[in-house]
Backbone as CSV, one residue per row, in Angstrom:
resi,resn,N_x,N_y,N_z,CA_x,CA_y,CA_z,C_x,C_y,C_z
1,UNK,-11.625,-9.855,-7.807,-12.293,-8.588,-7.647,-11.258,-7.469,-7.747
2,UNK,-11.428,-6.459,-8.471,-10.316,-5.266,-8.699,-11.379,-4.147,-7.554
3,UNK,-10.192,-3.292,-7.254,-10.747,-2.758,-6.114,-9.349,-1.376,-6.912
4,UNK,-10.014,-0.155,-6.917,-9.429,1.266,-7.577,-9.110,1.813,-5.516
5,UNK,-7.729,2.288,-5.532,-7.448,2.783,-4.117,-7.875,4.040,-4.727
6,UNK,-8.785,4.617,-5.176,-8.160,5.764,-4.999,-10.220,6.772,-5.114
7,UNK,-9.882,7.980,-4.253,-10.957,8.650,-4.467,-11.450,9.569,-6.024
8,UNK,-10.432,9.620,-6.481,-10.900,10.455,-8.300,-11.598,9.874,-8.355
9,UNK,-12.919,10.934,-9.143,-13.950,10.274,-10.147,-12.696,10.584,-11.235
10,UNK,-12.109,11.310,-11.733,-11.590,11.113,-12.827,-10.751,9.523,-13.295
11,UNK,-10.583,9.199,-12.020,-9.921,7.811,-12.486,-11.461,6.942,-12.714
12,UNK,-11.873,7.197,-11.528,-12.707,6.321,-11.981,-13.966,6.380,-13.132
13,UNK,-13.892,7.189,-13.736,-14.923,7.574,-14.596,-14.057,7.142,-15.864
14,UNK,-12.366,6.944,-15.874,-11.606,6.582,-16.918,-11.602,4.923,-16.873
15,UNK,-11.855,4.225,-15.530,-11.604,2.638,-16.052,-12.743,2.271,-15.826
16,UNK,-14.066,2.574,-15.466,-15.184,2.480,-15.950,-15.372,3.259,-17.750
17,UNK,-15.102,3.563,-18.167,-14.758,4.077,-20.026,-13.780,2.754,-20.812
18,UNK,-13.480,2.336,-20.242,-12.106,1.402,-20.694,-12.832,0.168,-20.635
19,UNK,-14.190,-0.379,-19.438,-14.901,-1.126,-19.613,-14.926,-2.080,-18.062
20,UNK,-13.903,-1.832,-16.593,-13.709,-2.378,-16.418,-14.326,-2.502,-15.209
21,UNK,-14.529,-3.882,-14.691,-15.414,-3.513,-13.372,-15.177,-3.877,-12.312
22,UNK,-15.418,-2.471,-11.380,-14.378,-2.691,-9.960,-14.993,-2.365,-8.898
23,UNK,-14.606,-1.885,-7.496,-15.645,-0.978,-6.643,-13.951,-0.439,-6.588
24,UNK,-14.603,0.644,-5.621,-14.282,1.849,-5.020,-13.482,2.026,-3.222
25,UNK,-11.982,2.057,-3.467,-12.030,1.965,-2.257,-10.766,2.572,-1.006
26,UNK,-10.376,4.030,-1.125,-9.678,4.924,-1.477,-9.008,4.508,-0.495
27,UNK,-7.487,4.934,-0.284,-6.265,4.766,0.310,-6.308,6.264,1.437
28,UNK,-6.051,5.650,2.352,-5.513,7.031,3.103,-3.790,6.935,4.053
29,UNK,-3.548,8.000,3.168,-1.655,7.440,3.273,-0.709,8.738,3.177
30,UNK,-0.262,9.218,3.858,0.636,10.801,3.533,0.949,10.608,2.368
31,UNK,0.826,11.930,1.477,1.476,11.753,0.749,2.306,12.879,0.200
32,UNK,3.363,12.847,0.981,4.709,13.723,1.014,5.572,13.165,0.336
33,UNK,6.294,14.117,-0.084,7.466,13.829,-1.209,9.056,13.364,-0.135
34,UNK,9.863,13.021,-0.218,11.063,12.743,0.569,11.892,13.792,0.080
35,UNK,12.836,14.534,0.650,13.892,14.954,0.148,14.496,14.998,-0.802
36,UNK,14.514,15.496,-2.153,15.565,15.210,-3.167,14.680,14.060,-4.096
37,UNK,13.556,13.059,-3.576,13.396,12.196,-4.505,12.786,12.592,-5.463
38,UNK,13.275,11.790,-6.661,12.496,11.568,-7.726,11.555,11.923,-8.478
39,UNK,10.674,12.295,-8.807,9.217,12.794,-9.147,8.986,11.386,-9.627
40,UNK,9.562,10.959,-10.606,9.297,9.491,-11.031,8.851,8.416,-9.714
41,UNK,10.241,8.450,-8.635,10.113,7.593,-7.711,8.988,7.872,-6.722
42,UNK,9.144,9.154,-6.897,7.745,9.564,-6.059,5.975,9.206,-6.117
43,UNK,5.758,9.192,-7.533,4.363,9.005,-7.410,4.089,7.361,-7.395
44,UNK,5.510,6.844,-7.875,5.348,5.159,-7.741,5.405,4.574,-6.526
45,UNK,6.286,5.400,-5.943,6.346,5.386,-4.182,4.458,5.341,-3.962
46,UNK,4.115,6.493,-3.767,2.506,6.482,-3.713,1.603,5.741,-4.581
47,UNK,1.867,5.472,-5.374,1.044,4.420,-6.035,0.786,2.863,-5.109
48,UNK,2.670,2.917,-4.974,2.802,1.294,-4.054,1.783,1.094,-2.822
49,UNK,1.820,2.532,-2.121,1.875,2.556,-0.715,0.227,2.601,-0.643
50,UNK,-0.414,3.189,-1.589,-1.752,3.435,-1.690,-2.199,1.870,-1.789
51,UNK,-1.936,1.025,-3.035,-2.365,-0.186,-3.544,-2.523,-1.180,-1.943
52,UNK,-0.918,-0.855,-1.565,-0.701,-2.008,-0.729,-1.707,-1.706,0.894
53,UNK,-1.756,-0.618,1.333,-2.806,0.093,2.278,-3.902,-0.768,2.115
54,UNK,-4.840,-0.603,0.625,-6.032,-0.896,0.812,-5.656,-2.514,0.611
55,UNK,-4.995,-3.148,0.046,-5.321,-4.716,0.150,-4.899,-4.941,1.891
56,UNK,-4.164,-4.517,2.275,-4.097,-5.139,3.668,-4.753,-5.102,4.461
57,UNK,-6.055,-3.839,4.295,-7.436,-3.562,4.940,-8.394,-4.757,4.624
58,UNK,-8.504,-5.245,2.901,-9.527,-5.935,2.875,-8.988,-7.380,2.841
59,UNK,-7.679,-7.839,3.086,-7.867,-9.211,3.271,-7.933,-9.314,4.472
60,UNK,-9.384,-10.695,4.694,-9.726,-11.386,5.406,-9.276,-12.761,5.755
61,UNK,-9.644,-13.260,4.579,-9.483,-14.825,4.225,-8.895,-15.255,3.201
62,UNK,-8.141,-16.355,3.363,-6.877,-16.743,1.615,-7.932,-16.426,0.786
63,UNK,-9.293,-16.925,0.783,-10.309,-17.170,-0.372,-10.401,-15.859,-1.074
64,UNK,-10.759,-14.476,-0.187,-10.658,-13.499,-0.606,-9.367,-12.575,-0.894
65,UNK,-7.898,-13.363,-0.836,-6.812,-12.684,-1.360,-6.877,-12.997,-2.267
66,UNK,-7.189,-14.250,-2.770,-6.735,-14.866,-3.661,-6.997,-14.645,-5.124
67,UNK,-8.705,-13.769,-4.806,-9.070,-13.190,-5.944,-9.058,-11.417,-6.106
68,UNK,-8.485,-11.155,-4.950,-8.313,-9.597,-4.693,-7.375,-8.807,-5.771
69,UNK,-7.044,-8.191,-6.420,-6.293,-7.109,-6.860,-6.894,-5.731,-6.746
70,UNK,-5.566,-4.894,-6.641,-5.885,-3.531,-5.768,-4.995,-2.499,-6.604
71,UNK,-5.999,-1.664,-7.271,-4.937,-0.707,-8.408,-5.266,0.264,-7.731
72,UNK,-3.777,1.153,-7.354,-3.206,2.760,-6.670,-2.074,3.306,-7.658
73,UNK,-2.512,4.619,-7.589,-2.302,5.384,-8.417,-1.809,6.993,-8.405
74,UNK,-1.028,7.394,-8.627,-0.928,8.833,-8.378,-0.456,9.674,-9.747
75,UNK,-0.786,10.991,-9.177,-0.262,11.766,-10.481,0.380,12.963,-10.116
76,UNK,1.257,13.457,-10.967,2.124,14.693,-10.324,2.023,15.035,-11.677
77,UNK,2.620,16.726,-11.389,3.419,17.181,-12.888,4.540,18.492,-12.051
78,UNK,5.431,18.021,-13.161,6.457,18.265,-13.041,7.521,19.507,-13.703
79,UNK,8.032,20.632,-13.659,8.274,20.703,-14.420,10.018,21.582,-13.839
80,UNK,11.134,21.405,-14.930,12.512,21.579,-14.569,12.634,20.466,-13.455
81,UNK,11.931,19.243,-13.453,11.874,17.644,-12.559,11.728,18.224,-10.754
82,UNK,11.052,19.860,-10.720,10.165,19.792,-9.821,9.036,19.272,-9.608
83,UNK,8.336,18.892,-8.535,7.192,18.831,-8.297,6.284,19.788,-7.961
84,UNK,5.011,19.864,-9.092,3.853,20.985,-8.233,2.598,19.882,-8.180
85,UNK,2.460,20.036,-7.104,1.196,19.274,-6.896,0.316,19.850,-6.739
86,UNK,-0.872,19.869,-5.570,-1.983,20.549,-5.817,-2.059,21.765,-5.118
87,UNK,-2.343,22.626,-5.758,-2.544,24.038,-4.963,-3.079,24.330,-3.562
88,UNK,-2.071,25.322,-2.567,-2.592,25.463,-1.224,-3.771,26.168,-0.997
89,UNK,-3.832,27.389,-2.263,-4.910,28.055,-2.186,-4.858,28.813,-3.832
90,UNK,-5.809,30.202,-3.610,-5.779,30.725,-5.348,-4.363,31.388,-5.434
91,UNK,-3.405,31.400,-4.439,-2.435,32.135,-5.016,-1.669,31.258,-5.231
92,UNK,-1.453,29.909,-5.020,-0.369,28.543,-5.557,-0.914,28.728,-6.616
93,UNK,-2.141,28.912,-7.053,-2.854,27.951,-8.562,-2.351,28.750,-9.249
94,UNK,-2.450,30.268,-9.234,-2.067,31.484,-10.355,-0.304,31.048,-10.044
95,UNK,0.233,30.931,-8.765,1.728,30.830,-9.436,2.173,29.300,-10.381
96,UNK,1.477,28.554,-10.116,1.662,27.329,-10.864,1.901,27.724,-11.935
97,UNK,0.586,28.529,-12.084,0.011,28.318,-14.004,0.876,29.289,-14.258
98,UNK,1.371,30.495,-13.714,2.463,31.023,-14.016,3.615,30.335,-15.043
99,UNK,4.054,29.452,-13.812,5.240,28.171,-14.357,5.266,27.719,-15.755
100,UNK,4.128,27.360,-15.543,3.959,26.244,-16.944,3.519,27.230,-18.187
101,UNK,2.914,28.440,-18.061,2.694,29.298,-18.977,4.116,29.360,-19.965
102,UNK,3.527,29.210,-21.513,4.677,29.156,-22.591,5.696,28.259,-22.304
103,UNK,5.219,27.018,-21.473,6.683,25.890,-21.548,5.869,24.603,-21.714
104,UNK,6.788,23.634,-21.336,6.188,22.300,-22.114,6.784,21.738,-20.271
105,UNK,5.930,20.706,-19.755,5.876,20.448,-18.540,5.850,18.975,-18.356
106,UNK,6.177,18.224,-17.216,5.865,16.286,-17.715,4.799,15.548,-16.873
107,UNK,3.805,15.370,-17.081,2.836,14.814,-16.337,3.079,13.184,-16.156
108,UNK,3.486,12.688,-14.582,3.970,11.895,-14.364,2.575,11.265,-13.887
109,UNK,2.210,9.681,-14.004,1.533,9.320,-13.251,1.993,7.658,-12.901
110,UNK,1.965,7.920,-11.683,2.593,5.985,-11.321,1.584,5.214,-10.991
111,UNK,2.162,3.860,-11.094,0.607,2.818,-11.091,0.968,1.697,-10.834
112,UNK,0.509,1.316,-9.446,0.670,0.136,-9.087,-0.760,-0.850,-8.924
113,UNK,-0.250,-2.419,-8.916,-1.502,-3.258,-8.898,-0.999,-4.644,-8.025
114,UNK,-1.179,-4.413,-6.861,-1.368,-6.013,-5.825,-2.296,-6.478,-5.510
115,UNK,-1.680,-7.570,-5.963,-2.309,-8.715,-5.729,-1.733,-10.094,-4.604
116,UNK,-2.172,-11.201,-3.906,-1.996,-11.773,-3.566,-0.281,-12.303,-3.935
117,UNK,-0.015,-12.766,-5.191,1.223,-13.301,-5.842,2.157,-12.428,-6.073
118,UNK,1.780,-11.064,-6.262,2.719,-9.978,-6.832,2.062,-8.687,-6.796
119,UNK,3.285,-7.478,-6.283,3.428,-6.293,-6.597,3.759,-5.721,-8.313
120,UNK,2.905,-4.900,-8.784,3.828,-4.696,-10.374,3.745,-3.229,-9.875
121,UNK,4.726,-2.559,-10.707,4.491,-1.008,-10.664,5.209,-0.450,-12.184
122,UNK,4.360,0.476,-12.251,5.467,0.937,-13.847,4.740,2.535,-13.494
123,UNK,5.098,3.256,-14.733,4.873,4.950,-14.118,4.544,5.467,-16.001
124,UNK,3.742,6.472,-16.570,3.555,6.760,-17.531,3.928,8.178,-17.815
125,UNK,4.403,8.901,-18.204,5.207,10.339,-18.288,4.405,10.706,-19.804
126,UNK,4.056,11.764,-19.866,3.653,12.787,-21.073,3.774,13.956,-20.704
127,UNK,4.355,14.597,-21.824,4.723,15.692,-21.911,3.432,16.796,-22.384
128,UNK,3.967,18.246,-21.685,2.061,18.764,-22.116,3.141,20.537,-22.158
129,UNK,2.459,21.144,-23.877,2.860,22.579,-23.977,1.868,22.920,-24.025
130,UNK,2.048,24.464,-22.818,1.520,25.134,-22.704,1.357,26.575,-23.430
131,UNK,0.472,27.210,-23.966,0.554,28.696,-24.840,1.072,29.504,-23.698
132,UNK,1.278,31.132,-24.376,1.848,31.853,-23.162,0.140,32.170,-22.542
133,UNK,-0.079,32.102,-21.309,-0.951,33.151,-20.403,-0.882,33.923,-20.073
134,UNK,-2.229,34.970,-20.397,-2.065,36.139,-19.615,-2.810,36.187,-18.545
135,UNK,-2.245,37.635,-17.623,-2.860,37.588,-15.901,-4.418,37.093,-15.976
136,UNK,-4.613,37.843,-17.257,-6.255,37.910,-16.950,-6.969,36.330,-17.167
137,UNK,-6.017,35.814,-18.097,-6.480,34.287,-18.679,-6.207,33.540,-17.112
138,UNK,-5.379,33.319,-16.468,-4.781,32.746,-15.009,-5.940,32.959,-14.280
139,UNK,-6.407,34.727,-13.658,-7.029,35.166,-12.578,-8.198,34.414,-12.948
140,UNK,-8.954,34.374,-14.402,-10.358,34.086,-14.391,-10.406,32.412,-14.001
141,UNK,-9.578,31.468,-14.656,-9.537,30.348,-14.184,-9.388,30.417,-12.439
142,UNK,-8.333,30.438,-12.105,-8.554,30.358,-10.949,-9.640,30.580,-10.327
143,UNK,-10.746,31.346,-10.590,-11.877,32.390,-9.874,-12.970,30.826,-10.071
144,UNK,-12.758,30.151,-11.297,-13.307,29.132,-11.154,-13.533,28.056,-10.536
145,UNK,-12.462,27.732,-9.855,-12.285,27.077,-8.851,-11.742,25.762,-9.081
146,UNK,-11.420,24.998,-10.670,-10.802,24.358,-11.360,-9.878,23.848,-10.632
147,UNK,-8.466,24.811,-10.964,-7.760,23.980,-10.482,-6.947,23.564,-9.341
148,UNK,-8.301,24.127,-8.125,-7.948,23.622,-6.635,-7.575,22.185,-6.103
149,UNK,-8.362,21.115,-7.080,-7.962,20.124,-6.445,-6.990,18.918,-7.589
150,UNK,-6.492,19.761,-8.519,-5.416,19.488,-9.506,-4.222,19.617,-9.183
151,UNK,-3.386,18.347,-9.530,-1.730,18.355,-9.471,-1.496,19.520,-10.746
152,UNK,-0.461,20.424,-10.542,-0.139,21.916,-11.335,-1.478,22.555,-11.484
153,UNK,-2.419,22.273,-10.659,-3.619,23.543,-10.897,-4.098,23.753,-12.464
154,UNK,-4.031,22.350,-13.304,-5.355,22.303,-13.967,-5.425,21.271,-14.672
155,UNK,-7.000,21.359,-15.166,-7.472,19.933,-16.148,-7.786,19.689,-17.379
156,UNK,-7.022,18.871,-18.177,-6.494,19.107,-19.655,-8.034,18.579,-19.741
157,UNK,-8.649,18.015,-19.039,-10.491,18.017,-19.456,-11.626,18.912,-19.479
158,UNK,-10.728,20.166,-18.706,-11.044,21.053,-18.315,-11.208,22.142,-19.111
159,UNK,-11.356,23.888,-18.819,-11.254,24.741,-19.165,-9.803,24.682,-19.649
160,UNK,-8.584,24.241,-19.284,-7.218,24.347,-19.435,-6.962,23.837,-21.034
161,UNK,-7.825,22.675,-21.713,-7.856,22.586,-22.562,-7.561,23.828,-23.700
162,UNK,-7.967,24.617,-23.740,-7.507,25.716,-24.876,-6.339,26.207,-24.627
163,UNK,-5.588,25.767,-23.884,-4.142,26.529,-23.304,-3.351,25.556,-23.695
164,UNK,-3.451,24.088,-24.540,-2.798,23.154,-24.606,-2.786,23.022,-26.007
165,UNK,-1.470,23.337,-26.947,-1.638,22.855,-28.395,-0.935,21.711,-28.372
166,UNK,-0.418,20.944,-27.733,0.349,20.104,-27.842,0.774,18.902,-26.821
167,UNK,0.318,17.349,-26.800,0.746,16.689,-25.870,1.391,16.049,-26.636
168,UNK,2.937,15.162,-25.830,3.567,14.189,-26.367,3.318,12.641,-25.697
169,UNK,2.420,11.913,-25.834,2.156,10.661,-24.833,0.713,10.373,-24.793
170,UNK,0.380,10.082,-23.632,-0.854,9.221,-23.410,-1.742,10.721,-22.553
171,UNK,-2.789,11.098,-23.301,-3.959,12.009,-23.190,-4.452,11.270,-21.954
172,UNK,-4.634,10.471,-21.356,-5.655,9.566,-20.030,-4.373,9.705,-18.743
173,UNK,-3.252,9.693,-19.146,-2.033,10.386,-18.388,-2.393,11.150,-17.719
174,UNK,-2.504,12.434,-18.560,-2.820,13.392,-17.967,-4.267,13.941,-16.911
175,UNK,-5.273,13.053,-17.729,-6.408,13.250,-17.165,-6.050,12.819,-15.324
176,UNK,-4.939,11.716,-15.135,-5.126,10.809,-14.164,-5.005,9.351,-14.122
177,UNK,-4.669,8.995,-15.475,-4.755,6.941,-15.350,-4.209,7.076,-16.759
178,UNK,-2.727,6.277,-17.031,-2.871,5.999,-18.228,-3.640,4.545,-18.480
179,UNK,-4.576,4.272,-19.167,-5.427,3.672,-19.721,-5.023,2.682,-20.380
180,UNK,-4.028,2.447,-21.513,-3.434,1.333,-22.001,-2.487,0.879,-21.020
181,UNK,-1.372,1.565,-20.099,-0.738,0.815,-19.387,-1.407,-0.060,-18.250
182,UNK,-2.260,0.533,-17.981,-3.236,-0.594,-16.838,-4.107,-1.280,-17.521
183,UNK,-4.568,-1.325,-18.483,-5.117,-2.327,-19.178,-4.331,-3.626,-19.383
184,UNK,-2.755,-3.547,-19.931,-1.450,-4.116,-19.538,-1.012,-4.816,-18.665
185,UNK,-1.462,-4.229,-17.189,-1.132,-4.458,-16.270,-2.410,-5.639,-15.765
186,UNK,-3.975,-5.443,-15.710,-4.898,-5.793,-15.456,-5.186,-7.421,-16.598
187,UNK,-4.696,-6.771,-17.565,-5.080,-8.357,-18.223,-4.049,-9.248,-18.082
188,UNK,-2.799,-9.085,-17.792,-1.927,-9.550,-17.065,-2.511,-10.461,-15.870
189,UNK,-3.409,-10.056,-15.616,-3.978,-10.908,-14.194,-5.208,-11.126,-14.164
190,UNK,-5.863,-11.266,-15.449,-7.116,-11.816,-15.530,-8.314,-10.480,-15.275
191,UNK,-7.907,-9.217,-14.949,-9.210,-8.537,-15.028,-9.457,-7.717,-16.450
């Protein structure tokens, strides 16, 4: 049984698209950055910690480890290998989009999958340019309310789409799940 830690419909609306069938069963786990770490190490850090949370909730019995796997997941973006994650309010979101306005930024997302026999983790990075914005292009998004609950305050599925001529990597990255790497990872273990 595959079991998604995580609350996105965007994830989950991406490995239900991919074909795959799981339930639903979200992680609750700080998720603070450490000092100085990583952005890389960071969302794999949370990926681990998410995955491993919810399997230790639902095993019961060997019978049910045995067929358990548990995919956690996180996403950041990054940019000068800061982290902006999700906006505190509308004035993080307008300074975000500030940031990334006229630069090219790295949308990190890490991904882990335990199971009974083994931990795997790997992490998917794409790169995403942004056009320049103006105040007025920023203020009206924001007013939308978009990209409140977005890592860098917005969604390449989104309205943000026209602000993007250019990704280098995996498009499902960015959404939230890269899609071929967990497919990778999942048939690896029979789901």
């Amino acid at each position: 049984m595959l079991i998604l830690a995580s609350a996105s419909p965007r994830r989950r609306e991406l490995l239900t698209q991919a074909g795959f069938a799981f339930q639903v069963h979200p992680a609750h786990i700080l998720e603070d950055s450490h000092p100085d770490e990583d952005p890389i190490a960071y969302v794999v850090r949370l990926a681990r910690e998410k995955a491993q949370a919810v399997f230790t909730e639902l095993i019961g019995n060997p019978e049910t480890a045995a067929n358990l796997a548990v995919l956690g997941a996180d996403t950041t973006v990054t940019l000068d290998n800061h982290i902006l994650g999700k906006p505190e309010d509308s004035a993080d979101a307008a300074r975000m989009l500030r940031l990334l306005s006229g630069r090219t930024h790295r949308v990190i997302t890490g991904v882990a999958l335990v199971t009974a026999e083994r931990t795997e983790v790997a992490a998917e990075v794409t790169g995403v340019t942004f056009r320049t914005l103006s105040d007025e292009e920023i203020s009206g998004y924001v007013a939308t309310g978009e990209p409140m609950d977005k890592a860098g305050a917005y969604a390449i599925q989104g309205r943000a789409a026209r602000w993007i001529p250019r990704i280098q990597g995996d498009y499902f990255n960015v959404v939230g799940l890269p899609l071929a790497l967990v497919a990778t990872m999942l048939e690896g273990n029979r789901f």
